[in-house]
Structures are given as C-alpha cells and as structure tokens.
C-alpha positions in Angstrom: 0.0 0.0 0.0 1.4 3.5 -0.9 1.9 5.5 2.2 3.3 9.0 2.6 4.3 10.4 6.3 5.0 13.7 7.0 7.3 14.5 9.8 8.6 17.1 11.0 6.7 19.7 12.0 5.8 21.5 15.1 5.8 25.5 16.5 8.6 27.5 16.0 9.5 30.9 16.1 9.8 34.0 13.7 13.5 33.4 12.4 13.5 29.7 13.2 14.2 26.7 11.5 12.5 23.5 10.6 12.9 20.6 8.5 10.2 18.5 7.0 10.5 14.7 6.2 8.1 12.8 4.1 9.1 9.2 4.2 7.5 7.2 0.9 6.7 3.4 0.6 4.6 1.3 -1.8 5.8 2.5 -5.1 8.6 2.9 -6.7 10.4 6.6 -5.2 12.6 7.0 -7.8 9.9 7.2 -10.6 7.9 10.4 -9.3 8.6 13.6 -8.9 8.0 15.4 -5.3 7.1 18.2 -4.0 5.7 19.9 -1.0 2.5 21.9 -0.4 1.2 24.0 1.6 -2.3 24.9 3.1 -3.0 27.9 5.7 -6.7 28.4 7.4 -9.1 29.9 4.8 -6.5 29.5 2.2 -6.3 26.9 -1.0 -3.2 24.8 -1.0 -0.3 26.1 -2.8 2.6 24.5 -4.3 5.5 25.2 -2.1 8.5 23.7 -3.6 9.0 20.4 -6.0 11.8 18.5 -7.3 12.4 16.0 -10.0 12.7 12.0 -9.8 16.8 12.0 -9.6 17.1 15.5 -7.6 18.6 17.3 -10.7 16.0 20.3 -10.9 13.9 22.1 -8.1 11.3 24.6 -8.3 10.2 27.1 -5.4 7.1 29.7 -4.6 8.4 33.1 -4.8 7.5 33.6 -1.2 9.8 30.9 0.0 12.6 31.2 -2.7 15.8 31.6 -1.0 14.6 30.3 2.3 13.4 26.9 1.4 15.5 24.2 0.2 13.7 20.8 -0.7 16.0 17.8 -1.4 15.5 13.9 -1.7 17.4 10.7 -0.9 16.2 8.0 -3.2 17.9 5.2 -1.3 16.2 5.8 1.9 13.0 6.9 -0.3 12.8 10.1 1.7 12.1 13.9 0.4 12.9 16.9 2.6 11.8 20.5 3.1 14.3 22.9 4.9 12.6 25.7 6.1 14.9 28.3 7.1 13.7 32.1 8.4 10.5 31.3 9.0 8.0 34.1 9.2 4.3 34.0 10.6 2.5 33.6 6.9 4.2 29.8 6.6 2.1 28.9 9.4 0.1 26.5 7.7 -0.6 22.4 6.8 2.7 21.2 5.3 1.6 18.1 2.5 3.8 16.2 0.8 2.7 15.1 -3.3 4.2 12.0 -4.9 3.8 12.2 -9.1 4.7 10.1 -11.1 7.3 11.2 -13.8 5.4 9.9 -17.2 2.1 9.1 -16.1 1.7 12.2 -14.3 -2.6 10.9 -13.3 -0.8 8.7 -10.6 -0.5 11.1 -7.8 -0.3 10.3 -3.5 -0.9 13.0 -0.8 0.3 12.6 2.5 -1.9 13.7 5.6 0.4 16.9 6.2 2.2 18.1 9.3 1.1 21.2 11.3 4.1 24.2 11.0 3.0 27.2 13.5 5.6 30.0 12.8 4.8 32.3 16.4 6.3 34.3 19.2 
C-alpha cells in the first residue's frame, strides 16, 4: 500500500528553522517527482517547492525562494523541506505530493504536518 508520512513539523518561532521529512513506501520513489504543499486556514493549497525524480531540478514559490530548500534521498526513499527564516504567513498544513514522472494521473498526498511559525 502507498503510504506518505510527513514528519517534521511543530511551533517555532519568527526566524527559526524547521525541516520537513516525508518518508515514501509502496511505489517505486525514484519514478515520481515530489514536491511539498502548503495549506494555511481559509487558504487553497499552494505549491511550495518540487523537485524532480533524480534531484537534478527544483522549483520554489516566490515567497519561499531563498529560504526553502527541498531535497531527496532515493535510497532511503525520503524527500525533505528545509525551512529556514520562518515568518508568521508559513504557518500553515505542510503536505507532501508524490507524481509520477510519465504518467503524471498517478499522484499520492500525505496527511500533512502542522508548522506554526509564532512568538
């Protein structure tokens, strides 16, 4: 059975540091693309940052651009967020999104981890 588990994840404050892990199993890792969204109270989900099956390209929201850095370790079949300077507006549901690299219609959410960004 596929299975995605977010880790990671707790209250921090303004300036802090977190990092996310989203541990995979039940399909093959090193096909699929990942990335990691985001979902604050009141607010649709946003993309936050993705990268491709082997690691070699990343993409990143403008708001998090420079802060952020996701990364993956195919052997352990784990994807990371590094979430440096955080600020209040990343409070917010942390998901991670498997996709697969040429059948992009296979797609696996995890259940998210909180991230509260407060004094």
């Amino acid at each position: 059975q596929v299975q995605l588990v977010e880790s990671g994840g707790g209250l921090v404050q303004p300036g802090g540091s977190l990092r996310l892990s989203c541990a995979a199993s039940g399909f093959t890792f090193s096909n699929f693309a990942m990335s990691w969204y985001r979902q604050a109270p009141g607010k649709e989900r946003e993309l936050v940052a993705a990268i491709t099956s082997a690691g070699g390209s990343a993409n990143y929201a403008d708001s998090v651009k420079g802060r952020f850095t996701i990364s993956r370790d195919n052997a352990k079949n784990t994807v990371f967020l590094q979430m440096n300077s955080l600020e209040p507006q990343d409070t917010a549901v942390y998901f991670c999104k498997a996709r697969h690299m040429w059948a992009a219609t296979i797609y696996y959410w995890g259940q998210g981890t909180q991230v509260t960004v407060s004094s």
